[in-house]
Every structure is written in structure tokens, then in C-alpha cells.
C-alpha positions in Angstrom: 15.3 -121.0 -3.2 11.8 -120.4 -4.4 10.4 -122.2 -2.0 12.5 -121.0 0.7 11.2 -117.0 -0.3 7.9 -118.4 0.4 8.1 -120.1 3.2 9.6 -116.8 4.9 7.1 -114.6 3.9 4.6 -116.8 5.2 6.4 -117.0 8.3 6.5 -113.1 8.6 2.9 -113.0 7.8 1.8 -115.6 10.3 4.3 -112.9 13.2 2.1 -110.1 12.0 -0.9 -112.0 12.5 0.4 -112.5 16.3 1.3 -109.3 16.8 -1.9 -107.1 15.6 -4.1 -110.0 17.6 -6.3 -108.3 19.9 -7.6 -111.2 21.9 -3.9 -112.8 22.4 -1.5 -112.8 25.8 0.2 -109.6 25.7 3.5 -111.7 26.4 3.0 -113.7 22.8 2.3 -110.3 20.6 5.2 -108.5 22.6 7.3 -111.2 21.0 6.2 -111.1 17.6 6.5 -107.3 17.5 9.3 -107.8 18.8 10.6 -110.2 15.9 9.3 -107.5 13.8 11.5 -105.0 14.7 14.3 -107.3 14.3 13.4 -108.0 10.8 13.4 -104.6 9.8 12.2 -105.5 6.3 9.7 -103.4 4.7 6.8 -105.6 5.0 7.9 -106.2 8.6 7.7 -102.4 9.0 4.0 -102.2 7.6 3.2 -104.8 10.2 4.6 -102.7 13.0 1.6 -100.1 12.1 -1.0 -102.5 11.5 -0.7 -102.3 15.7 -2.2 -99.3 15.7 -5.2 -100.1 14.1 -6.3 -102.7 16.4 -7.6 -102.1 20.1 -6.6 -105.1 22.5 -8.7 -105.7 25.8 -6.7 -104.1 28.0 -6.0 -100.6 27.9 -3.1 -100.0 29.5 -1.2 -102.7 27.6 -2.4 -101.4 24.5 -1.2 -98.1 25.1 2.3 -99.8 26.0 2.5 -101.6 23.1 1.6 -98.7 20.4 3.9 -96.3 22.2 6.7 -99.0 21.4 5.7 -99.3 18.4 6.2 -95.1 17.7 9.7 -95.6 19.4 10.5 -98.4 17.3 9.5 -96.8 14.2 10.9 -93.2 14.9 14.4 -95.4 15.9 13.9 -96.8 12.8 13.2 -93.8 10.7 16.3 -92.1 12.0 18.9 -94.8 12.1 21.8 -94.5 9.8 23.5 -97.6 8.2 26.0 -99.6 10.1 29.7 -98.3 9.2 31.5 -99.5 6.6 35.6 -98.3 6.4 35.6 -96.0 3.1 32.1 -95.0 3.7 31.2 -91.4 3.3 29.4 -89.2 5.4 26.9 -88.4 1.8 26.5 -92.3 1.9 25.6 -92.5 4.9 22.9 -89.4 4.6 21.6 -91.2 2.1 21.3 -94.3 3.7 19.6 -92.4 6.7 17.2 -91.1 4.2 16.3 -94.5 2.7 15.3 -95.7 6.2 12.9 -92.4 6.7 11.6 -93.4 3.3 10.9 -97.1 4.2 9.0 -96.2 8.0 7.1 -93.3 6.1 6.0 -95.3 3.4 4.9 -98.2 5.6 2.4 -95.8 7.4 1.1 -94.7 4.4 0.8 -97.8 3.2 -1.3 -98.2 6.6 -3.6 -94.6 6.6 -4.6 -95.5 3.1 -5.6 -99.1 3.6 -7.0 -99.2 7.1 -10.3 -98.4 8.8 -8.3 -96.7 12.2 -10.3 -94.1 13.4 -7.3 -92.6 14.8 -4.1 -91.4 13.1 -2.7 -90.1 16.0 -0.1 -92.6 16.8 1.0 -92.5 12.9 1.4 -88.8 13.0 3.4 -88.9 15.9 5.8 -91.2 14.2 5.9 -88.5 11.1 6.6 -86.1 13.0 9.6 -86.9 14.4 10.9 -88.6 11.6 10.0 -86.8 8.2 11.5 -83.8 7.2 9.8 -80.6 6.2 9.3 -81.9 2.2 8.5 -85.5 3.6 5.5 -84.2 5.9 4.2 -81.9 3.5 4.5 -84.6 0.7 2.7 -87.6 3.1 -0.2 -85.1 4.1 -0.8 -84.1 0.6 -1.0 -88.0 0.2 -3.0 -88.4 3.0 -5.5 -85.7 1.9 -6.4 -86.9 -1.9 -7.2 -89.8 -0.4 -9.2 -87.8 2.7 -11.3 -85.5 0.2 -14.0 -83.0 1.2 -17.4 -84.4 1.4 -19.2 -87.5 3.1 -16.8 -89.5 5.4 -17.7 -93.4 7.1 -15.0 -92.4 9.6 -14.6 -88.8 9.9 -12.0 -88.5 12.9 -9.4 -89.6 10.9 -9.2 -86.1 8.7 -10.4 -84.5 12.0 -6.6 -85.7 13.7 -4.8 -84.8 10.2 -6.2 -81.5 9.9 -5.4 -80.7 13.6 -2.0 -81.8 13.7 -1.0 -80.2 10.6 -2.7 -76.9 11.7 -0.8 -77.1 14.9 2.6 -78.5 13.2 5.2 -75.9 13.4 6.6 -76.7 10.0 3.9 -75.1 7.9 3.4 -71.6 6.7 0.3 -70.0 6.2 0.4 -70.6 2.4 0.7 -74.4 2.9 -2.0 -74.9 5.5 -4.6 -72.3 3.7 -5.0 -73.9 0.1 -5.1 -77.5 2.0 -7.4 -77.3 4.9 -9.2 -74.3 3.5 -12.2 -76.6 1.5 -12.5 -78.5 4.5 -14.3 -75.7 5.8 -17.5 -77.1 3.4 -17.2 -80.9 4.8 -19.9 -83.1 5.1 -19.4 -83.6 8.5 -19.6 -80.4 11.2 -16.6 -82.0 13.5 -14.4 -81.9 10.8 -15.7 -77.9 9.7 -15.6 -77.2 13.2 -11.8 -78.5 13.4 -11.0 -76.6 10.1 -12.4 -73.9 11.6 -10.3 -73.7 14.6 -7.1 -74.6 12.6 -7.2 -71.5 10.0 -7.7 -69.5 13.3 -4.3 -69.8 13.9 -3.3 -68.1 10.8 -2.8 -64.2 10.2 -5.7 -62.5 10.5 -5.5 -60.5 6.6 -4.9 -63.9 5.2 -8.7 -65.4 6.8 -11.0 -62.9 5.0 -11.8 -64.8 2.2 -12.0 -68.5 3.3 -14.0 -68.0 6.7 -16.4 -65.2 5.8 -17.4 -68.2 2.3 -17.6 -70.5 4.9 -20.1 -68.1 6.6 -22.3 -66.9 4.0 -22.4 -70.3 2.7 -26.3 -71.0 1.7 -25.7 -74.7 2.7 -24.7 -73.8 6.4 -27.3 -74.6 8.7 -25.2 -75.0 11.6 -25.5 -72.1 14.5 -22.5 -73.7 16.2 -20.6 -73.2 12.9 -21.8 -69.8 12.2 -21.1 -68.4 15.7 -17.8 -69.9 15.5 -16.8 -68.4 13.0 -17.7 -64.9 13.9 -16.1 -65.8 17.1 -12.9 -65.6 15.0 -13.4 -63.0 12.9 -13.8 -61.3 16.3 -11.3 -62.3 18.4 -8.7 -62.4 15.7 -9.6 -59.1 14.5 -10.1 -60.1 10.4 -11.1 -57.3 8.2 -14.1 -57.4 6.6 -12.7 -55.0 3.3 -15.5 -55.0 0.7 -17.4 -58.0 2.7 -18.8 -56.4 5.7 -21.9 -55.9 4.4 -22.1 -59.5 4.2 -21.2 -60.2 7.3 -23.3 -57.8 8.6 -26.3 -59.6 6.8 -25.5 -62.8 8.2 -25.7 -61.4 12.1 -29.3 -62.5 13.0 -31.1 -64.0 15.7 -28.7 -64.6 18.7 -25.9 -63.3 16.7 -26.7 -59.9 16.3 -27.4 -59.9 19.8 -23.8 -60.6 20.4 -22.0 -59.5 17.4 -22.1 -56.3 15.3 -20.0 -55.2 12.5 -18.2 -51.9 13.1 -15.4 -49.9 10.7 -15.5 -53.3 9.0 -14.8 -55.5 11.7 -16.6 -58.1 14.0 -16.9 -56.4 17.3 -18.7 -57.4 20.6 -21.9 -55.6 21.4 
């Protein structure tokens, strides 16, 4: 029996193997994901996003193969249980639910262990598959281990912070207290990104975060600054008790553009 366990975990091991191997015929990983799918198990469903962390030589079948993979997954995520005579329709919520557990564990499991640049294919999968709790829950999750500061790989919280921004789902007091201290990372994509995500946001609720970000004595970037005073432009954020901050801070090119007027950024 023992021995049997092992032998099948090796098995699944040695189809994962297959299916996340870049330099193999697209014909033999098509058939070990596809072997995946079929065993459903949760280690099987890790495998299924350990595709999207490798890049095979061909792009077009690489694209194929990690769209199928979202479809598989989001199938997954959603199913409910086979029937069963007797079975309730709270049963069979819950067994829906255990499913969308199991997928959106799995791609944890993956953000958290792999060296993907990209999360975009795992964040489509979450979105069409978590629930409001479940996406605010897995990005929390994401973000601890994501914090504020030097980055190897960036683009990963750059994708994260941008889809959450632009998720529908989320109000202004759950994307403000979580993207807000990104507006002080290491790297300027992902300020930049933060940046254009809080933009989004109503205008009485930026004050504080993006004029910080501005006076900020460790902001050397122009592109950052003038961003930023693009905003508080365009979006019309009042200044309250900060303009004369503000107003200090338009120098150079700036205050060739910008001026601050009944405490508000306003063109020249």
C-alpha cells in the first residue's frame, strides 16, 4: 500500500516534470497536462500553475498552452461535486467552495515559491474564480510576501498592484491602506504603477498619500514628481493645509507648468 502511494506520487511528479518542460514536443506536454487535469488532485493542480512559470520556444504554443491552463483551472475552481441522490443544495455550495479553495491555494502555493516575472495568467484565474473575501484574502497573501522595498523581480508586484487597482471588487478603503506604501518602493516602475492605481480613487481620499509621496526627501525622480502633480491636477485633489507644500515642491520645469491656486494644482 505504502509502496503503491509512492510509486504514484512519483508518477505525478515525473507528469509534471513533462508538462512544465520547455524544450519538449508540444504534443508530449499537451498530454501530461492533460493527465493533470484529469487527476484533479491538489498536487496535480499546483503542477497545472508551475506552466506558467516556464516560457517554451515557441510563442504561440506557449500562449495556447497557458490559456488552457486558466480554462482548466477556472473550470476547476467553479465546478460543483458530481450529484449524489439526498444531496443538498448547502452540500453542494460547500463542495463548490472546497474546489475554489484547492485551485486558489495551488496558485498561491505557485506566486509564493516561483521566480515568474509575470502573475498575469494567475490573476486571471483569481479573478474569475475567487470571491470578493477570497481575492481580498490571496492579495493580502500575496502582498506580505511582496513588501515595500528592494525587489530581484519587481514586475511581479507591478501586475498585482495593477490588477487589483483596476479590479472592480475593491473600494477605496481596501486598495488605499494596501497599495498606498508602495508609493515609497525601491523600484520607480512599481511607484510609478502605484501611482497610477491610487489615481483612480476619489479625489478627497488622495491628499495625504500622494502629496507624502511628493514631498518625500528621498524622491529624486522628475518622472515621479511630475506624475504626481499630474494627478493632483487632473483629478482635482485638494491641497487643505498642504498647499504650501505643494507649492514649495513646484520648481524647475514644474513651476513652469504647474501652479497652486485656491489650494489646488492648476495648469499655468
Amino acid at each position: 500500500m505504502v509502496f503503491g502511494l509512492f510509486s504514484k506520487e512519483r508518477a505525478l511528479q515525473k507528469t509534471i516534470e513533462k508538462a512544465t518542460n520547455k524544450l519538449a514536443q508540444q504534443q508530449d506536454r499537451w498530454s501530461a497536462l492533460e493527465r493533470l487535469r484529469e487527476d484533479g488532485s491538489e498536487e496535480a493542480l499546483y503542477g497545472l500553475t508551475k506552466r506558467f512559470g516556464i516560457t517554451s520556444l515557441k510563442g504561440v504554443e506557449d500562449e495556447q498552452e497557458k490559456n488552457w491552463v486558466v480554462d482548466v483551472l477556472v473550470e476547476k475552481g467553479n465546478a460543483y461535486p458530481a450529484a449524489v441522490t439526498g444531496q443538498t443544495t448547502e452540500q453542494r455550495d460547500a463542495g463548490r467552495k472546497q474546489n475554489q479553495e484547492r485551485v486558489l491555494a495551488a496558485l498561491v502555493r505557485f506566486i509564493k515559491s516561483s521566480t515568474e516575472l509575470s502573475l498575469s495568467y494567475p490573476l486571471r484565474v483569481v479573478e474569475k474564480v475567487a470571491d470578493h473575501d477570497k481575492v481580498i484574502e490571496l492579495v493580502d497573501s500575496i502582498l506580505e510576501s511582496e513588501p515595500p522595498g528592494y525587489a530581484r523581480f519587481p514586475e511581479r508586484r507591478i501586475d498585482l498592484i495593477k490588477w487589483f487597482c483596476e479590479w472592480k471588487g475593491a473600494s477605496d478603503d481596501e486598495i488605499l491602506p494596501r497599495i498606498t506604501p508602495y508609493l515609497a518602493d525601491f523600484d520607480e516602475n512599481v511607484r510609478f504603477t502605484a501611482i497610477d492605481g491610487l489615481s483612480s480613487r476619489a479625489p478627497d481620499r488622495l491628499t495625504g498619500p500622494l502629496i507624502d509621496a511628493l514631498v518625500r526627501p528621498e524622491e529624486e525622480s522628475g518622472r515621479i514628481r511630475r506624475t504626481i502633480v499630474e494627478v493632483l491636477e487632473r483629478k482635482k485633489v485638494p491641497l487643505a493645509a498642504r498647499a504650501q507644500e505643494v507649492a514649495g515642491v513646484l520648481k524647475g520645469p514644474l513651476a513652469e507648468d504647474f501652479k497652486v491656486d485656491a489650494g489646488l494644482v492648476k495648469k499655468k
